[in-house]
C-alpha positions in Angstrom: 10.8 -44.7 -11.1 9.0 -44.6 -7.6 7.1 -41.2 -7.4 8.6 -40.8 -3.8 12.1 -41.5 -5.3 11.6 -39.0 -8.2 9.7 -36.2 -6.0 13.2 -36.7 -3.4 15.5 -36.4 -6.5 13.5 -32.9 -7.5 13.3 -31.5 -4.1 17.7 -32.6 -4.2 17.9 -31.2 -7.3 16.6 -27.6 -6.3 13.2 -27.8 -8.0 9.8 -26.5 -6.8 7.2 -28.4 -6.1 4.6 -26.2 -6.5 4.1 -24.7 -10.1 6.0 -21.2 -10.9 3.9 -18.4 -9.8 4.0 -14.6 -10.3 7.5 -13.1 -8.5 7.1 -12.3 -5.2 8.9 -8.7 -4.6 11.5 -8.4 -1.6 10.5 -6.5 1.3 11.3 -3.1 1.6 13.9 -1.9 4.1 11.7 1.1 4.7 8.5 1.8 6.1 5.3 3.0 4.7 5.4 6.7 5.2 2.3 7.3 3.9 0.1 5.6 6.8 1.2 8.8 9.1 -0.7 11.5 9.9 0.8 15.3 9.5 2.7 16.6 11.9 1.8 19.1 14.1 1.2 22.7 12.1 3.8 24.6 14.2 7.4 24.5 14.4 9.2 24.5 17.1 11.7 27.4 18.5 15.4 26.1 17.9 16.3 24.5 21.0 20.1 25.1 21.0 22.6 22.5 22.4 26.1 22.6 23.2 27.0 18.8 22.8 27.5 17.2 19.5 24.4 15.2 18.4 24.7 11.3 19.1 22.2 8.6 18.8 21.6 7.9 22.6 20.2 11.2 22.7 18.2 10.3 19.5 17.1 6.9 20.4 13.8 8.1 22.3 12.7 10.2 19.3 12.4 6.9 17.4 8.7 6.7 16.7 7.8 10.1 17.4 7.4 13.2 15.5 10.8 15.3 15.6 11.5 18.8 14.7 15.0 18.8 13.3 17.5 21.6 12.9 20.4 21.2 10.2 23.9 22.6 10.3 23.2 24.4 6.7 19.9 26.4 8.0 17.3 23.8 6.7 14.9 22.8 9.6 11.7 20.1 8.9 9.6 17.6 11.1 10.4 13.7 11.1 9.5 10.5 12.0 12.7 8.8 12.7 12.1 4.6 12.8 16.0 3.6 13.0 19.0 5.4 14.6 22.6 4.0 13.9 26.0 4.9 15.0 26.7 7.8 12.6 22.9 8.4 10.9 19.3 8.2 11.6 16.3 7.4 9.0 12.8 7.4 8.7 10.0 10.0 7.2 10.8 13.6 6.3 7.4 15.5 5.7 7.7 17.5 2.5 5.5 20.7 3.2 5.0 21.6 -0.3 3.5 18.7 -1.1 2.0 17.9 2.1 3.2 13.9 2.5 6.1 12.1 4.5 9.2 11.3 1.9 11.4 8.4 3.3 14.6 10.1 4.1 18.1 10.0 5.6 21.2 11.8 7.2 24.2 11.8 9.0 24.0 12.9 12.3 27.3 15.2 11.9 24.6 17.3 9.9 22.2 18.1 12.9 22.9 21.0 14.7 19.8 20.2 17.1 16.1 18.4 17.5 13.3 18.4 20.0 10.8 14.9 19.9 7.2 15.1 20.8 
């Protein structure tokens, strides 16, 4: 058989051409949080709001450090990278252990924020 003809019928037939290698893992869907720097070493006063959180008022915070406030009391620094319709995402800095945590919430569970 013509090695044209039989390299055609491979490449048909699904195989590789190139020999099998070592697996190549997927990409992650989240960033590397641990290229950022701390956040700043003070926290913000609450900044109280009266409208319900949504993510056009998050959108500019993406990319920028954020000092969030939760409904349950719990208040931290983030670095938001993706705001949908009903949560946003990105790194949560864990003060204890002094390093960003990939992290993510509803937004039904912020009471407010302030971006930097």
């Amino acid at each position: 058989m013509n090695f044209i003809i039989r390299r055609m019928l491979l490449y048909i037939l699904g195989y590789p051409f190139c020999p099998p290698g070592p697996p190549i893992p997927p990409p992650s869907p989240e960033p590397s949080c641990s290229m950022l720097p701390p956040p700043p070493r003070y926290s913000p006063d609450l900044q109280p709001t009266t409208f319900a959180i949504d993510r056009r008022a998050l959108k500019p915070c993406i990319n920028r450090f954020t000092y969030i406030w939760l409904e349950n009391g719990e208040e931290f620094w983030m670095y938001p990278t993706y705001v949908g319709r009903r949560s946003i995402s990105g790194c949560k800095w864990n003060a204890k252990r002094r390093r960003w945590n990939y992290f993510g919430i509803d937004l039904d569970n912020i009471a407010s924020f302030v971006c930097y």
